[in-house]
C-alpha positions in Angstrom: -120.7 25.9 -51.4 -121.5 24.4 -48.0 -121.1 20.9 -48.6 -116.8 21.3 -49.5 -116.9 23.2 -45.6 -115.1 20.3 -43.2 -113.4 21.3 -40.1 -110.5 18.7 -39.2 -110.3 17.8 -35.5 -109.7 14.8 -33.0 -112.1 12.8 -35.0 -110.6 13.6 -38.4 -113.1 15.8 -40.5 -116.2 16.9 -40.1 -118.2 17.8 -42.7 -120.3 21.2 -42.4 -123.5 18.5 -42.1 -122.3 16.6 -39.5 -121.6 19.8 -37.8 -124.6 20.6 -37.6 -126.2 17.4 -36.1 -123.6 18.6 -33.0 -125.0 22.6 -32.8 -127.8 22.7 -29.7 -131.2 22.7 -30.5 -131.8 25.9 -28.6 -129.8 27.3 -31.7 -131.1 25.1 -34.2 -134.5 26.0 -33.5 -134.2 29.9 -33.0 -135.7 31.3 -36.1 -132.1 33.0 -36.9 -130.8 29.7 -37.4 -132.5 29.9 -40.9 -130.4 32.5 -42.5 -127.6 30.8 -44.2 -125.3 33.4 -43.7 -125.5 33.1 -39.7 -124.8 29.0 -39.9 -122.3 29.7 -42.1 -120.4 32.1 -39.6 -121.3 30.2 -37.1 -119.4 27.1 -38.5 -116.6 29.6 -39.7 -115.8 30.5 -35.8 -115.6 26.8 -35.7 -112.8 26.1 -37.9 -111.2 29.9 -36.8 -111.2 28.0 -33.4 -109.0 24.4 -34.5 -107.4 26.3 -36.5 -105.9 28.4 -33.8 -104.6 25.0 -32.3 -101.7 24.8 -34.8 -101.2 28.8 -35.1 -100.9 28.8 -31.5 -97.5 26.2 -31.5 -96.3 29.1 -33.9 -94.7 31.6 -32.4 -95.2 34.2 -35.3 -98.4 33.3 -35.9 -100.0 33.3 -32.1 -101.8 37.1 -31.9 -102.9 36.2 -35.8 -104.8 32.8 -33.9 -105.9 35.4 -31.5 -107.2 37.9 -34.4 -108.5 34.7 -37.1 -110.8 33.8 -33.7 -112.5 37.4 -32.8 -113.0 37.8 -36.4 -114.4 34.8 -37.4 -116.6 34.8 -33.9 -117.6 38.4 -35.0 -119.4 37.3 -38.1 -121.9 35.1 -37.0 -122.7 37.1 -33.6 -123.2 40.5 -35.7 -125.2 38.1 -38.2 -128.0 37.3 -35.3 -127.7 41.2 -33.6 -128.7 42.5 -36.7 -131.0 40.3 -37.6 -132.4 41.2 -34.1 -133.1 44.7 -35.1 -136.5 46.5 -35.8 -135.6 48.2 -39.2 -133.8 47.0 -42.2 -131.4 49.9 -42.2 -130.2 48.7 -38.6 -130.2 45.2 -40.2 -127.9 46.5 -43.2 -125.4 47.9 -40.5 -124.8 45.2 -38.6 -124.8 42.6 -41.7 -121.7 44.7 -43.0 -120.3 44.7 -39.5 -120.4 40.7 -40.6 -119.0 41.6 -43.8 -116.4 43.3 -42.5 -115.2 40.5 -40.1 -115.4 37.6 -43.0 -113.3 39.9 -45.3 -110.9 40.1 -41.7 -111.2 36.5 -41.6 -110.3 35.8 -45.1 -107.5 38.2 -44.8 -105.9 36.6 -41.9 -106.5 33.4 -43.3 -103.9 34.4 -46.4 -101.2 35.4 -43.6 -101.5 32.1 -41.9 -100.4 30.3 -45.5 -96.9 29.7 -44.6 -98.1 27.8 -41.3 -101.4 25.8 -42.7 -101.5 24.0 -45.4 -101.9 25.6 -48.8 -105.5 23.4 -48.8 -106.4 24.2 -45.4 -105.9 28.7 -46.3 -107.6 28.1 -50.1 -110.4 25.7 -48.3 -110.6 28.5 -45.9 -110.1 31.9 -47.9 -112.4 30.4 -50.8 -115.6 30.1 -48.3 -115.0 33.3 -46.9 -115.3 35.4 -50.2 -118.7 33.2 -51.2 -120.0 34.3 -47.5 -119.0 38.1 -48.3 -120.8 38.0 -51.2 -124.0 36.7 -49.3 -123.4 39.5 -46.8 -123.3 42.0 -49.4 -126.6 40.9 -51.1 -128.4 41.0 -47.6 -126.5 44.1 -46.2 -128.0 45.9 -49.9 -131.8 43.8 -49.5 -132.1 45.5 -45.9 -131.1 48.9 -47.0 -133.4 49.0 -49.9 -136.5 47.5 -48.5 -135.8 48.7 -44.9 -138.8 46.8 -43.6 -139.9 47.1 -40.1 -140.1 44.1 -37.7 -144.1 44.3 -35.9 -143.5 41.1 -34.1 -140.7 38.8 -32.7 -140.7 35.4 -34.0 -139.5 31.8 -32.8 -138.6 30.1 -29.4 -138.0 33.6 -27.2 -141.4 34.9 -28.2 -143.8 35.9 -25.6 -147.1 36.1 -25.4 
């Protein structure tokens, strides 16, 4: 799945694993980092963002730029608030905030087909449904175990 992501820029493209060499360290290393589902938003607000560039010259498609980038933005930052909460419950909520913002994302991405490339919307649209599905399986996991978080982990810890 992650390995067809590419988001096309000044450079050409960039593959989701050279994206990564180029995310912070202070990310990389938080312990969030490890969920799939938060890189993979993460990297979504990413292509949302060049994207944009070429809905932007459009002028029928500028407020969808505007709504493809809070979407998109929204799915990896309710990814690491959730994950950020004490009980899986609160978890669950805030993974199908996620959920709802991918499905948002994938949405918008079909209205933008008659601006970006037929590859560009399935390479987008495609991605999005395998994240939703991720989101639902975690979303479900948290509300069924609803485990309680007894210590924070990773670089913010204190002592």
């Amino acid at each position: 799945m992650i390995g067809d992501w590419y988001v096309t820029g000044k450079r050409g493209a960039v593959t989701f694993e050279q994206w990564v060499g180029e995310v912070p360290e202070g990310i990389r290393n938080d312990t969030l980092w490890k969920m799939e589902a938060y890189r993979l938003g993460l990297f979504a607000s990413d292509l949302a963002w060049k994207d944009s560039a070429k809905l932007m010259r459009e002028t029928r498609t500028r407020s969808i730029a505007d709504q493809i980038c809070r979407a998109a933005g929204n799915i990896s930052s309710n990814v690491a608030e959730g994950y950020s909460r004490g009980t899986g419950k609160d978890r669950a909520r805030f993974y199908e905030y996620a959920l709802g913002s991918a499905r948002e994302t994938r949405d918008w991405y079909f209205k933008t087909r008659h601006v970006l490339s037929a590859k560009v919307t399935a390479h987008r649209i495609d991605p999005m449904t395998q994240l939703s599905r991720l989101l639902i399986r975690m979303a479900s996991n948290e509300r069924r175990l609803n485990h309680r978080l007894t210590k924070l982990s990773g670089p913010l810890e204190s002592d």
